[in-house]
mmCIF file of the C-alpha atoms, coordinates in Angstrom:
data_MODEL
# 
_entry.id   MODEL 
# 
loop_
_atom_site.group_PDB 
_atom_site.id 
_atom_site.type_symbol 
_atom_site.label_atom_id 
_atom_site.label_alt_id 
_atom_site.label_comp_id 
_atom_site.label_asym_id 
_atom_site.label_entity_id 
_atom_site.label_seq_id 
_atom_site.pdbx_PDB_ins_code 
_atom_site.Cartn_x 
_atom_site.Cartn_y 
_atom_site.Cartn_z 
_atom_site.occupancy 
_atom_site.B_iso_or_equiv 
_atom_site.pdbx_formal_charge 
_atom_site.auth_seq_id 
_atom_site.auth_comp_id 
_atom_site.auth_asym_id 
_atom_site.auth_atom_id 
_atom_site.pdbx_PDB_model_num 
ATOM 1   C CA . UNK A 1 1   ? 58.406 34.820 105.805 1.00 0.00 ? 1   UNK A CA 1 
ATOM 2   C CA . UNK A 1 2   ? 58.295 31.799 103.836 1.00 0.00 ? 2   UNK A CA 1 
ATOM 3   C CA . UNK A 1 3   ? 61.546 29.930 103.446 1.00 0.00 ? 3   UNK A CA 1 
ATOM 4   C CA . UNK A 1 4   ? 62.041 27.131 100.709 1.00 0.00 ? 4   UNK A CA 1 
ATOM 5   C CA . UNK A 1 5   ? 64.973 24.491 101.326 1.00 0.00 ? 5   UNK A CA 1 
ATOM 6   C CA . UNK A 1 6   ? 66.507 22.213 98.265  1.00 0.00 ? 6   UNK A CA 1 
ATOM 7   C CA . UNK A 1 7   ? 66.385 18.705 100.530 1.00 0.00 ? 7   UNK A CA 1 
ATOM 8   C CA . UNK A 1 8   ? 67.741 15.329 99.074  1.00 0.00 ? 8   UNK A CA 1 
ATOM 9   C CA . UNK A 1 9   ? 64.867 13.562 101.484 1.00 0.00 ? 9   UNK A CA 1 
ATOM 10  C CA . UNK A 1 10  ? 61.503 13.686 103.830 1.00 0.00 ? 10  UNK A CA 1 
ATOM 11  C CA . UNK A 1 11  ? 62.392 13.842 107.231 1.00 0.00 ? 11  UNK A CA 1 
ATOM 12  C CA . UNK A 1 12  ? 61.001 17.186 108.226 1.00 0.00 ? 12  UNK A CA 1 
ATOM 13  C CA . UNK A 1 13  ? 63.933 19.200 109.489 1.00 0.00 ? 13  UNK A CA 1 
ATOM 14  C CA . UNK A 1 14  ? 66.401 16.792 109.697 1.00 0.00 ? 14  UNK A CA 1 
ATOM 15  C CA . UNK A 1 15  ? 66.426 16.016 106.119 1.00 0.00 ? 15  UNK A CA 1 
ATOM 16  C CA . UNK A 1 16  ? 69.440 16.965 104.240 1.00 0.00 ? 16  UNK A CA 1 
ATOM 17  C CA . UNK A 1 17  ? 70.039 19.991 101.976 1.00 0.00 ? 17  UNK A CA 1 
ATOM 18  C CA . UNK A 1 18  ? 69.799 19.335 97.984  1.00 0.00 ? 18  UNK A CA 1 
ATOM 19  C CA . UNK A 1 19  ? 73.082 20.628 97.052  1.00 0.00 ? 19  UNK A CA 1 
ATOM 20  C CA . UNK A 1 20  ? 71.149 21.045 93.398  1.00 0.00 ? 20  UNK A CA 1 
ATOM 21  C CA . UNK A 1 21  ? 68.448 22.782 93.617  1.00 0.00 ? 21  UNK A CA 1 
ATOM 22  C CA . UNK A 1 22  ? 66.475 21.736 90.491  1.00 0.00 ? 22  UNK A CA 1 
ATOM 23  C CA . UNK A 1 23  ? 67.553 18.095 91.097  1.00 0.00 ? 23  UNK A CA 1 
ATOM 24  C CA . UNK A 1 24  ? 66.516 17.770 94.429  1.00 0.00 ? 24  UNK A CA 1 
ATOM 25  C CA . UNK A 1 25  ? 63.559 15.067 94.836  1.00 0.00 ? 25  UNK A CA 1 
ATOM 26  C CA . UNK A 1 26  ? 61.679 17.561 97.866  1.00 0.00 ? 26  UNK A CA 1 
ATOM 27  C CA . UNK A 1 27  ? 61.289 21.014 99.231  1.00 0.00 ? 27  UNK A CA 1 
ATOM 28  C CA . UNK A 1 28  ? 61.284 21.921 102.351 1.00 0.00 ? 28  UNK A CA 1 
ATOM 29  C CA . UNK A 1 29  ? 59.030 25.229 103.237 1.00 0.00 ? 29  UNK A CA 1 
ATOM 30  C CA . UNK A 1 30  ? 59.457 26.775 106.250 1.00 0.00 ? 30  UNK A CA 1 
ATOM 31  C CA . UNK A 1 31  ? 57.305 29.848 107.740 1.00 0.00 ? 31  UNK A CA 1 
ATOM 32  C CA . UNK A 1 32  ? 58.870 31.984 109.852 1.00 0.00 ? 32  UNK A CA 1 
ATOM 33  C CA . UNK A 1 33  ? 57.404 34.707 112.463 1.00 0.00 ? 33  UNK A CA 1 
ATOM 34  C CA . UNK A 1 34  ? 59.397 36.880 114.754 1.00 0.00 ? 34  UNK A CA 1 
ATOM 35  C CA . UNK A 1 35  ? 62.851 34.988 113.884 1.00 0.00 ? 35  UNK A CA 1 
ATOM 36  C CA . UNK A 1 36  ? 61.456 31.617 114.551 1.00 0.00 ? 36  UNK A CA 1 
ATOM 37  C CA . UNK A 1 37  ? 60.256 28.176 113.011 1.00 0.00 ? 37  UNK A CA 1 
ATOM 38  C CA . UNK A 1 38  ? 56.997 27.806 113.166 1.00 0.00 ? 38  UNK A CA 1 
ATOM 39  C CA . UNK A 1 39  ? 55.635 25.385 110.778 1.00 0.00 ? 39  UNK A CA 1 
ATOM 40  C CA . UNK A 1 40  ? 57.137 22.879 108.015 1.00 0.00 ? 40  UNK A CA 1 
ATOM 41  C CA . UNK A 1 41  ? 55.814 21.197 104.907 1.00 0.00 ? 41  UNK A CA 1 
ATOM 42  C CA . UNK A 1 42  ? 57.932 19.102 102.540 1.00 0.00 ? 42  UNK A CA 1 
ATOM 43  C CA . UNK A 1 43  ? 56.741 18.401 98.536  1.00 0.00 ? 43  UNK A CA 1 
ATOM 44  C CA . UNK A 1 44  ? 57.635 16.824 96.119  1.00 0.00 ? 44  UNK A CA 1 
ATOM 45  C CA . UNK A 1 45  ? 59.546 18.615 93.547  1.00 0.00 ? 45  UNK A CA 1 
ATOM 46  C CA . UNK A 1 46  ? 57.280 17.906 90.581  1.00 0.00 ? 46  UNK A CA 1 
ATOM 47  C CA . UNK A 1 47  ? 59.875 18.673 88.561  1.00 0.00 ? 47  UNK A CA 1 
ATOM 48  C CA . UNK A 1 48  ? 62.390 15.882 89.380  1.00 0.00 ? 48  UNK A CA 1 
ATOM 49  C CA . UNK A 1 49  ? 62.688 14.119 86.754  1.00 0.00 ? 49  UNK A CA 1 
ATOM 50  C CA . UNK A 1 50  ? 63.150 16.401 83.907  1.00 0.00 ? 50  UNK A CA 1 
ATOM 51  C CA . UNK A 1 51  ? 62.553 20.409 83.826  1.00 0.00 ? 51  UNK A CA 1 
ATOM 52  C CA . UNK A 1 52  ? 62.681 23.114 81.204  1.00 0.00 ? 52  UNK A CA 1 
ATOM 53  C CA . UNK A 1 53  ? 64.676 26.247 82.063  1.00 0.00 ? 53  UNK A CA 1 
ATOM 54  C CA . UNK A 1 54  ? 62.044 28.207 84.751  1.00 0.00 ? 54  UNK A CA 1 
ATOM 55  C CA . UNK A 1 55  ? 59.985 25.860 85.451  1.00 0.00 ? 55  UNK A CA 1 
ATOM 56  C CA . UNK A 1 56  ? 61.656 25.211 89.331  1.00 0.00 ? 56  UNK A CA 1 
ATOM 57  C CA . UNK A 1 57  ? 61.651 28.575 90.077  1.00 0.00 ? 57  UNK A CA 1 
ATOM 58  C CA . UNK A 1 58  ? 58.327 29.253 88.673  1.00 0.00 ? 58  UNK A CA 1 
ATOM 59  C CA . UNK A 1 59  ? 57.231 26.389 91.281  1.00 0.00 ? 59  UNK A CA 1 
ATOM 60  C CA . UNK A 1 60  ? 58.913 27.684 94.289  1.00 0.00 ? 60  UNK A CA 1 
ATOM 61  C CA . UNK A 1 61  ? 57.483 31.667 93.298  1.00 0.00 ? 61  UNK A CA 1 
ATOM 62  C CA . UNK A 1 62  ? 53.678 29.607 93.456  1.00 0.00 ? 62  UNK A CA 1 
ATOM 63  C CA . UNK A 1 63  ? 54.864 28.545 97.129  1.00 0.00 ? 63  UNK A CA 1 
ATOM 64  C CA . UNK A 1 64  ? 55.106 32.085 97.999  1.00 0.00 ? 64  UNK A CA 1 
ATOM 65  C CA . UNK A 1 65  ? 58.330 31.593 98.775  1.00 0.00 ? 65  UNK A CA 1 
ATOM 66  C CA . UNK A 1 66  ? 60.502 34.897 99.821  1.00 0.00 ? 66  UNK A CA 1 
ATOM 67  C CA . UNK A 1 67  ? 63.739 33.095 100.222 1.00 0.00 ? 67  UNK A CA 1 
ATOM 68  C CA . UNK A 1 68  ? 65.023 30.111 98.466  1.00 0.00 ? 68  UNK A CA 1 
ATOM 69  C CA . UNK A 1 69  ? 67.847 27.997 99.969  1.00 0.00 ? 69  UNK A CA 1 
ATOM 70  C CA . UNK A 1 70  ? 70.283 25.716 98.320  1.00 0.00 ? 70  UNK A CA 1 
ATOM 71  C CA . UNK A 1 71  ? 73.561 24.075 98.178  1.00 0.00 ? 71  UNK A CA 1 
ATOM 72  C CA . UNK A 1 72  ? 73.648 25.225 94.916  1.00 0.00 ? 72  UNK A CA 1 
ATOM 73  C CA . UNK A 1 73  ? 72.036 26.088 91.807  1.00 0.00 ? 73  UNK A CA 1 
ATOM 74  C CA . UNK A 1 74  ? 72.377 27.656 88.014  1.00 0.00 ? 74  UNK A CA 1 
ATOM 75  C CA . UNK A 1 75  ? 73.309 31.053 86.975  1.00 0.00 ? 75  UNK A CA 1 
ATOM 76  C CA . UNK A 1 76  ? 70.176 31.448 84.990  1.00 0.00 ? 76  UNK A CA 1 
ATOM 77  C CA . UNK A 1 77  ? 68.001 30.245 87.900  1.00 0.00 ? 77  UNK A CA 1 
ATOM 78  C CA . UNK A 1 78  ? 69.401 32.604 90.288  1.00 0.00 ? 78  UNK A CA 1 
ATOM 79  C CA . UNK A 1 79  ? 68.515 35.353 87.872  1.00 0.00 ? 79  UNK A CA 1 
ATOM 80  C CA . UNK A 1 80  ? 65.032 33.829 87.389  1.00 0.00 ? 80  UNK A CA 1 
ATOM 81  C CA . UNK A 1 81  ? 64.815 33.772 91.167  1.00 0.00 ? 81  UNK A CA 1 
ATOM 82  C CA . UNK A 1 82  ? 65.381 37.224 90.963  1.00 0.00 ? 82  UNK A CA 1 
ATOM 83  C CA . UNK A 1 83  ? 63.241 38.337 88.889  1.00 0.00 ? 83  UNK A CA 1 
ATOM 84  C CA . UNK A 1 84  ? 60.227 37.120 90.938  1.00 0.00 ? 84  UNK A CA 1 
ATOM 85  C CA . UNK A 1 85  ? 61.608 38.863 93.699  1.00 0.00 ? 85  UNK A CA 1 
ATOM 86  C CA . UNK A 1 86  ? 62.531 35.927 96.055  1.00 0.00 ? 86  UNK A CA 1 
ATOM 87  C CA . UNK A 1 87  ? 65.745 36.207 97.856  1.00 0.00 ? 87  UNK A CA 1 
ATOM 88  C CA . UNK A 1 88  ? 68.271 33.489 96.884  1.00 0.00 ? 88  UNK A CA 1 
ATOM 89  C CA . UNK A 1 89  ? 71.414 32.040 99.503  1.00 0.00 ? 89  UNK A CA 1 
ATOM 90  C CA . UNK A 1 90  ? 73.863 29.381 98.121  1.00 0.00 ? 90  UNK A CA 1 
ATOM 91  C CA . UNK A 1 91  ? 76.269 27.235 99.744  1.00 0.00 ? 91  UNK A CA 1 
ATOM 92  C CA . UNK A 1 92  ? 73.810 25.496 101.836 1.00 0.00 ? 92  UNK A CA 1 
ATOM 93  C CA . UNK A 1 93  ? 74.247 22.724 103.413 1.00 0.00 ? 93  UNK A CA 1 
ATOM 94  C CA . UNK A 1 94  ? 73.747 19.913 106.866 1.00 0.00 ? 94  UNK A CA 1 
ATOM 95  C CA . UNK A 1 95  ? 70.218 19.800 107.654 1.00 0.00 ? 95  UNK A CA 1 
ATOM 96  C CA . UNK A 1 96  ? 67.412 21.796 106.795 1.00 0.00 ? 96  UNK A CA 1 
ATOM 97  C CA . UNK A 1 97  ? 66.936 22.972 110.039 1.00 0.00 ? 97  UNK A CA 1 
ATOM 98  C CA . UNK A 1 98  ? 71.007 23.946 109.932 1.00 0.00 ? 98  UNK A CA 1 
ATOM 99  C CA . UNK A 1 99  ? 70.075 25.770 106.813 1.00 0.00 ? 99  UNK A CA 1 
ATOM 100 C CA . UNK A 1 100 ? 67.226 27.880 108.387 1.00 0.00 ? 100 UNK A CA 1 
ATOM 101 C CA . UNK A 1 101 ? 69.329 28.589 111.424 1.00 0.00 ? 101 UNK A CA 1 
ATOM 102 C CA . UNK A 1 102 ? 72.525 30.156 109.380 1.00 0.00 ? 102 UNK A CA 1 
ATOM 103 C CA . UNK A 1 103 ? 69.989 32.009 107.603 1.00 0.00 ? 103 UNK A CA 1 
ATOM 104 C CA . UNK A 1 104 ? 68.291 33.425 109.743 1.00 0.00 ? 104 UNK A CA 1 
ATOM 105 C CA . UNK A 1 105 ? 71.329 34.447 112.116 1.00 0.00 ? 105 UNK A CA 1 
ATOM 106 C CA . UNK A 1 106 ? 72.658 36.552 108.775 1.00 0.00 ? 106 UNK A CA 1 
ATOM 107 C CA . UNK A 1 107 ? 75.820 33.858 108.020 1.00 0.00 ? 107 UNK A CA 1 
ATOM 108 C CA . UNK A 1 108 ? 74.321 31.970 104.759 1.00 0.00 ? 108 UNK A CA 1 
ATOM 109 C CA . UNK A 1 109 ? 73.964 34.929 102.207 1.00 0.00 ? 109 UNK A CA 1 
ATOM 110 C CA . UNK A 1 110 ? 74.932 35.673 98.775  1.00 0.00 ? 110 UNK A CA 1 
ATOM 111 C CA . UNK A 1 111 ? 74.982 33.485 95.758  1.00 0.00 ? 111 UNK A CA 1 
ATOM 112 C CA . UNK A 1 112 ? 78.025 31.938 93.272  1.00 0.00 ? 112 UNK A CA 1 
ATOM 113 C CA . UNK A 1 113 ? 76.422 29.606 90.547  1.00 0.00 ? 113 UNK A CA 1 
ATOM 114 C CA . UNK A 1 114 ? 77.228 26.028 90.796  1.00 0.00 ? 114 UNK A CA 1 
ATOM 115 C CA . UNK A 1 115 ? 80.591 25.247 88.779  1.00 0.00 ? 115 UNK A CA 1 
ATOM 116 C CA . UNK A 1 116 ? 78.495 23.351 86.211  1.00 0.00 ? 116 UNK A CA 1 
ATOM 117 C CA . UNK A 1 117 ? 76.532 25.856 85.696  1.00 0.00 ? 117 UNK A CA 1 
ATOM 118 C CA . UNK A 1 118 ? 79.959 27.994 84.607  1.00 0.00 ? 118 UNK A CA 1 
ATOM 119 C CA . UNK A 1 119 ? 80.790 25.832 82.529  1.00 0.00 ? 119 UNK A CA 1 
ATOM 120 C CA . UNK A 1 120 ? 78.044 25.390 80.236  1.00 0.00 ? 120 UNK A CA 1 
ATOM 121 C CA . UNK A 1 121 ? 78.216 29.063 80.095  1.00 0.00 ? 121 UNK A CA 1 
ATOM 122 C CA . UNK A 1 122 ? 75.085 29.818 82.813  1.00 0.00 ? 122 UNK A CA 1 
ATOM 123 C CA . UNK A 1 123 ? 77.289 31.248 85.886  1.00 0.00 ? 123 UNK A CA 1 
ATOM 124 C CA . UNK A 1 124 ? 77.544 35.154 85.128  1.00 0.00 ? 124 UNK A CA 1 
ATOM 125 C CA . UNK A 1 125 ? 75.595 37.946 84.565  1.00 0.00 ? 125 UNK A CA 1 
ATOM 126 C CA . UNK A 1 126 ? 73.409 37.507 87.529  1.00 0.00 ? 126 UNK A CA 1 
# 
């Protein structure tokens, strides 16, 4: 299982969980056999600076992501999220590795879209 992290910087799995996930500057991806960490690679989110509506989750589906992690993100990202059939968790937060670790023990599940999202109209129909 491949797991990809929103993280606000580059220190492996110390760095700290984007709590935006299409305006975090990196993301973390983390494989995972048999319940544990083995390997992690941090890019740059290409997509930084400026995005059109898809284009992150688009990305992070050419990973081969199966789970994406976040503090939090957009109503209409979770749904594109969806569509590609990756797994989304919100409410993220600490370290990557903290992230990965609540995940994987079943306690960070589910999503709610960020409040900004809400309010420019983005936060329901999932």
């Amino acid at each position: 299982m491949r797991i990809a992290i929103s993280a606000e910087n580059n220190n492996g799995m110390d760095s700290t969980v984007g709590q935006h996930f299409g305006r975090c500057p990196y993301f973390a991806l983390v494989e995972i056999k048999e319940n544990e960490i083995k390997e992690i690679n941090l890019i740059e989110n290409p997509f930084f600076s400026g995005h059109e509506v898809g284009q992150v989750p688009g990305f992070i589906h050419e990973q081969g992501a199966d789970v994406m992690l976040s503090g939090g993100m957009g109503g209409r990202a979770i749904q594109f999220f969806t569509q590609f059939g990756i797994d989304v968790a919100t409410g993220a937060s600490g370290t990557v590795k903290q992230a990965v670790t609540e995940f994987l023990a079943g306690n960070l599940r589910g999503t709610a879209p960020c409040a900004e999202s809400v309010e420019h109209g983005h936060g329901h129909d999932h």
